[in-house]
C-alpha positions as MATLAB code, in Angstrom:
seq = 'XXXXXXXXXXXXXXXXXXXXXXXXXXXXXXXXXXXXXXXXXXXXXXXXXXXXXXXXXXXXXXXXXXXXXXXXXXXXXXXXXXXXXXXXXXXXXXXXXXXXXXXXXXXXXXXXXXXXXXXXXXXXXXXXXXXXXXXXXXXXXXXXXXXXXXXXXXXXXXXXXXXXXXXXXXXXXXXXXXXXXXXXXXXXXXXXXXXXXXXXXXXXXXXXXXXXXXXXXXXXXXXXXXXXXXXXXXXXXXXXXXXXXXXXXXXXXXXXXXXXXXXXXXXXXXXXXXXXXXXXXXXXXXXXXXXXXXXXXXXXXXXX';
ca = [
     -19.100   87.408   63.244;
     -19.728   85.436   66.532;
     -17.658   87.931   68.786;
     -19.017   88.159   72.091;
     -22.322   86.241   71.042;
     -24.331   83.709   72.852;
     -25.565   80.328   70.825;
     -28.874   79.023   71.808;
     -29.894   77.319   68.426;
     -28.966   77.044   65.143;
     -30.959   80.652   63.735;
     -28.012   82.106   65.823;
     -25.422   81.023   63.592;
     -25.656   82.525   59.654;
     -23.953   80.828   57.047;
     -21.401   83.102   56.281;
     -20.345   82.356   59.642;
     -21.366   78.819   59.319;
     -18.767   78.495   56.409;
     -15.874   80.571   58.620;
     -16.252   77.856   61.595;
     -15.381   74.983   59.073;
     -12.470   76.663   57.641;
     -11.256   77.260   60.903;
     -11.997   73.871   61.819;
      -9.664   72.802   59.636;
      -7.028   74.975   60.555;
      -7.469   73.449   64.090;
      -7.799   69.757   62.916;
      -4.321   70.313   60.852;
      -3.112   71.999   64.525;
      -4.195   69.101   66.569;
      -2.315   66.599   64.188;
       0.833   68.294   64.131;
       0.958   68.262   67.986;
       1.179   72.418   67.560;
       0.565   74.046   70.994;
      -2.077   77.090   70.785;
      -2.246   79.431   73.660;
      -5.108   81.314   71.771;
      -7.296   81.365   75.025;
      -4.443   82.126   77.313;
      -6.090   83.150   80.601;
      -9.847   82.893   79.370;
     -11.769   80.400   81.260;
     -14.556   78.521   80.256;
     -17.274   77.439   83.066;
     -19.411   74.205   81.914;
     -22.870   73.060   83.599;
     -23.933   69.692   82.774;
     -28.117   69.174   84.057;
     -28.376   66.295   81.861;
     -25.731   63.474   81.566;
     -22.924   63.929   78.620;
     -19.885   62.125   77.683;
     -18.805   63.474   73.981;
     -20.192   66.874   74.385;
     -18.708   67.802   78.062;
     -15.510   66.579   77.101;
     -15.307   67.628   73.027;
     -16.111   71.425   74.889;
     -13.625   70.728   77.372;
     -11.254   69.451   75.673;
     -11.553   72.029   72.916;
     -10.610   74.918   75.610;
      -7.910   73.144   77.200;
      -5.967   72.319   73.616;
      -6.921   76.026   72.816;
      -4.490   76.795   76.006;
      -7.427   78.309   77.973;
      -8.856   76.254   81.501;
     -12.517   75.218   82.228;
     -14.399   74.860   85.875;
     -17.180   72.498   85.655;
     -20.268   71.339   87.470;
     -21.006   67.767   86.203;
     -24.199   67.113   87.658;
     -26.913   69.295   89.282;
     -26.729   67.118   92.476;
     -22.886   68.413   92.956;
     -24.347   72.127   92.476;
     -26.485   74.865   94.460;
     -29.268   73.777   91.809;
     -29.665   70.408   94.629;
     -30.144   73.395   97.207;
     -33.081   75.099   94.977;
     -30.729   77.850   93.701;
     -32.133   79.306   90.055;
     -30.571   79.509   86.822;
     -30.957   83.179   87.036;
     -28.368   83.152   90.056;
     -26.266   80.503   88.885;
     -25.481   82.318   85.276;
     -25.050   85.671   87.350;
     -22.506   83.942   89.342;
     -20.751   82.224   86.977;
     -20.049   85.661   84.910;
     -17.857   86.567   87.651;
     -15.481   83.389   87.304;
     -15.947   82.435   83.645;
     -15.558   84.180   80.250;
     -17.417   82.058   78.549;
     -20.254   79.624   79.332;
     -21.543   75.955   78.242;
     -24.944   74.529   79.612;
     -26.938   71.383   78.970;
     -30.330   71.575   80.432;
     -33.434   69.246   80.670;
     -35.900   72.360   80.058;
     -36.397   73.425   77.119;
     -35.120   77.383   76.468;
     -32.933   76.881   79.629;
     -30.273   78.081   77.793;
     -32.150   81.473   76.316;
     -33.298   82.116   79.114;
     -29.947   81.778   80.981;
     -28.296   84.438   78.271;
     -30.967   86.756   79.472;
     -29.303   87.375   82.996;
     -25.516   87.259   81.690;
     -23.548   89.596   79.410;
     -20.982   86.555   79.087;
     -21.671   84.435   76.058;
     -23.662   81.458   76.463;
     -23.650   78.439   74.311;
     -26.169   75.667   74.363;
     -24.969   72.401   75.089;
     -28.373   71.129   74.504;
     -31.619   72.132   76.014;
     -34.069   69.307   76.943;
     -36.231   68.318   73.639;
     -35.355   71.953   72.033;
     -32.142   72.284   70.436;
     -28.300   71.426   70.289;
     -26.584   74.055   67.976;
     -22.739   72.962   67.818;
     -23.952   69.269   67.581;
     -25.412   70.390   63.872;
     -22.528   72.548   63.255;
     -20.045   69.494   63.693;
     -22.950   67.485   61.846;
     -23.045   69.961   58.708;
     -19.246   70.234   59.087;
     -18.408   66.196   59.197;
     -21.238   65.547   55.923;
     -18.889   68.198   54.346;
     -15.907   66.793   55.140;
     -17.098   63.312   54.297;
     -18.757   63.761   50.628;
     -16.726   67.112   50.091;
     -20.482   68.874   49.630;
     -23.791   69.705   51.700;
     -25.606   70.947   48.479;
     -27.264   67.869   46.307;
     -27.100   65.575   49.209;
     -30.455   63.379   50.374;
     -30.331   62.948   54.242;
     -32.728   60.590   55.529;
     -33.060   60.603   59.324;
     -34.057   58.152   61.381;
     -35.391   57.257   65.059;
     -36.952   59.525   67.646;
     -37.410   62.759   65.661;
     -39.977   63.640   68.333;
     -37.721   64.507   70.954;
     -34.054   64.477   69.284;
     -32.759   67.871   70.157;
     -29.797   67.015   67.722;
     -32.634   66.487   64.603;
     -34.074   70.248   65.782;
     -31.574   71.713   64.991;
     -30.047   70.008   62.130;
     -33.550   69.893   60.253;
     -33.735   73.478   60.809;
     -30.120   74.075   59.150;
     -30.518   71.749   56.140;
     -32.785   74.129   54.943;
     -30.728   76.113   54.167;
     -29.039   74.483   51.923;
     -29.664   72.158   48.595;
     -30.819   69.415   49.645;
     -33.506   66.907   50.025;
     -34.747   65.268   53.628;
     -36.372   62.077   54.465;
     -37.777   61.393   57.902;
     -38.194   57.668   59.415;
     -39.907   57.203   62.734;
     -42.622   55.378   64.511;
     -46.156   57.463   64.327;
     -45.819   58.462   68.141;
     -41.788   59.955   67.338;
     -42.845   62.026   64.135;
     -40.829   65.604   64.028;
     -42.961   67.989   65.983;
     -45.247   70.226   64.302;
     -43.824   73.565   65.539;
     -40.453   72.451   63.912;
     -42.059   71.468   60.983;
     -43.921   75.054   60.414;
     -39.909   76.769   61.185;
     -39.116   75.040   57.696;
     -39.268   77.053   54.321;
     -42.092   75.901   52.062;
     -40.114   75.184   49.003;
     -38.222   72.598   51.298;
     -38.535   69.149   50.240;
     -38.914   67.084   53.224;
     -40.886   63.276   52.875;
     -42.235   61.971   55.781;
     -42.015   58.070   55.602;
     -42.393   54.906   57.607;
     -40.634   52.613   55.660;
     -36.504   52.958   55.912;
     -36.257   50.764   52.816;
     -38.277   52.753   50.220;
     -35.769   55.637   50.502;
     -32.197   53.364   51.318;
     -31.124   53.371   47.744;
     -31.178   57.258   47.058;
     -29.817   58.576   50.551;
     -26.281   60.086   50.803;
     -26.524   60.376   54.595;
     -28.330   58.099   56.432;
     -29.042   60.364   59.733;
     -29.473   57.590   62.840;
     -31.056   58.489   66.056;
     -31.679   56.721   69.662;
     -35.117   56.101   71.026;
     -34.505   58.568   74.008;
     -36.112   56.533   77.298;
     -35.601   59.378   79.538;
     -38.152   61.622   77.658;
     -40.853   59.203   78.040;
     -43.283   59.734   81.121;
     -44.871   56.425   80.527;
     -42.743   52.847   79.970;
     -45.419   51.265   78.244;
     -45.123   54.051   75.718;
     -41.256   53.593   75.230;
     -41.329   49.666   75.571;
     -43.751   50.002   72.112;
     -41.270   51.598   69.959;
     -37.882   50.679   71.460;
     -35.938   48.570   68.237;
     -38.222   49.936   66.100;
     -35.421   50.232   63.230;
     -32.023   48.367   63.260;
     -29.437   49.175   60.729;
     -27.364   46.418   60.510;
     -25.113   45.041   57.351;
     -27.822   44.575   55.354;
     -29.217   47.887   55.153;
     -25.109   49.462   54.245;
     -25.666   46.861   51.410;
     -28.260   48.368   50.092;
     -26.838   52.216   50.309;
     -25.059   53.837   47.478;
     -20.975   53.222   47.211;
     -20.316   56.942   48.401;
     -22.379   57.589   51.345;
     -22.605   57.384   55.107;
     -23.947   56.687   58.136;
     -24.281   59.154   60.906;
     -25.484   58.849   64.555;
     -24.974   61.791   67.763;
     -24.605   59.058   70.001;
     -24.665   57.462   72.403;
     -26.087   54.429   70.661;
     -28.359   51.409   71.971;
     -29.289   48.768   69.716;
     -30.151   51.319   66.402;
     -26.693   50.504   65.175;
     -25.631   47.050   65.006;
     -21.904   46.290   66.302;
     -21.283   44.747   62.674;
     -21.741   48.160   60.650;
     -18.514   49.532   62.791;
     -16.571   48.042   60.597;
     -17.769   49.156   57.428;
     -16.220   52.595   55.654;
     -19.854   54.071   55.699;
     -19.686   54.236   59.359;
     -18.753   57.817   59.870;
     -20.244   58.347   63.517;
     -16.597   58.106   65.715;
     -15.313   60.155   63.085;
     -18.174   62.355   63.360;
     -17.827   62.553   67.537;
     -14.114   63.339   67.093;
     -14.870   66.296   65.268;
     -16.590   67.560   67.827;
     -13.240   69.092   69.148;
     -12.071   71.134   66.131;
     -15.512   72.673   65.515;
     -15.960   73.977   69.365;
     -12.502   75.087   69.099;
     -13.421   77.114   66.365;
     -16.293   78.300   67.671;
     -14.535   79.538   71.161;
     -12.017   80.906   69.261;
     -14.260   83.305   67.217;
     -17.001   83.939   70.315;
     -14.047   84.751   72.636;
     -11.712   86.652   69.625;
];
């Protein structure tokens, strides 16, 4: 299984083991509710570097270890680390093995965190890599559209937003391939998927590529919602031209089927409308909060 293993994307994760992380997920969401102490990661500690800014995933990760009964150290921004001082990944991973068994990075580069679990022999797990890839955020995707409709396979999933540079879309593109089901993808011209994730997909995938969010409302299961990222554009005009660009507000639950929902990585801007909290589609707080039962599961099986 994942013993001992780094995870830099998705491909790194098969679905055997894809399927053993979700039982064990909910062996560790019935844990969590039952107020059960674990001491599974008694003396293991986990070492977190956060390059980017992160709420959910820092703390989901940190939080995961700490209810697991294991302790974390963490550098929260690169301005409180050696990386201010010009110190390389390279040096910082090779330090790190010494104080950490296991290891969590968000980077702004893309590959930052392959490239890191080239220099370490401690596992490394990708807390999301500029535009490239965030592999537990589409395990605790696949995982909550499981736990919400009780099946991946037969499911439409239309996603919406900034599919250009949505790490979080990477990765979960690349995994709903693998199963039974069809995509739809909503975004301004300039946001379209990449073309190099595109060509990573299997031919016999069926994947529309559409402007119009309304045309595909009425068939989707899981309507996939994304934020215009402003911190990936190098010019304002650029991002000032698509920001509100789709809105999902009442309306648009009205027209989605009885039995489906509505998903979002978060955090959100204006994408999601305050009113659609509310509504028992809205699966996105549910879908953060199982951000802690999945990494559990994860640790548990990378660490043994």
């Amino acid at each position: 299984m994942l013993r001992n293993r780094s995870v830099v994307s998705i491909a790194d994760i098969g679905n055997d083991e894809l399927s053993e992380i979700f039982r064990i997920a909910d062996d560790m969401e019935k844990s969590l509710k039952s107020g059960k102490s674990l001491a599974l990661m008694n003396g293991k500690i986990m070492a977190t570097f956060f390059y980017e800014p992160s709420t959910r995933t820092r703390l989901s990760f940190e939080s995961a270890m700490h209810r697991l009964g294991g302790s974390v150290i963490s550098v929260a921004e690169a301005k409180s680390s050696s990386f201010a001082k010009g110190e390389t990944l390279a040096d910082t991973v090779r330090m790190a093995e010494g104080y950490s068994d296991i290891i969590v990075i968000r980077h702004s580069m893309e590959g930052a965190a392959r490239l890191a679990s080239r220099f370490t022999n401690k596992p490394i797990i990708n807390a999301g890599d500029g535009s490239g890839q965030h592999p537990t955020q589409t395990v605790l995707d696949l995982y909550t559209i499981k736990k919400e409709l009780g099946d991946i396979n037969g499911k439409t999933v239309t996603i919406v937003g900034d599919l250009r540079y949505g790490r979080t879309v990477h990765s979960l593109l690349l995994a709903l391939a693998r199963f039974d089901t069809k995509v739809n993808l909503v975004s301004p011209p300039m946001l379209k998927i990449p073309d190099y994730v595109m060509s990573m997909l299997p031919r016999d995938f069926r994947v529309d590529v559409v402007d119009d969010l309304q045309s595909v409302i009425e068939d989707t299961d899981v309507l996939y919602v994304t934020r215009i990222q402003k911190e990936r554009f190098s010019d304002p005009n650029e991002y000032q031209s698509v920001i509100g660009s789709y809105s999902i507000s009442n309306e648009t639950v009205g027209s989605m089927k009885q039995k489906s929902i509505i998903m979002h990585p978060l955090p959100r801007v204006d994408e999601i409308l305050p009113e659609v909290d509310l509504s028992p589609k809205a699966a996105y707080f549910r879908q953060a909060n199982n951000g802690v039962p999945v990494r559990m599961a994860m640790i548990s099986l990378i660490l043994g």
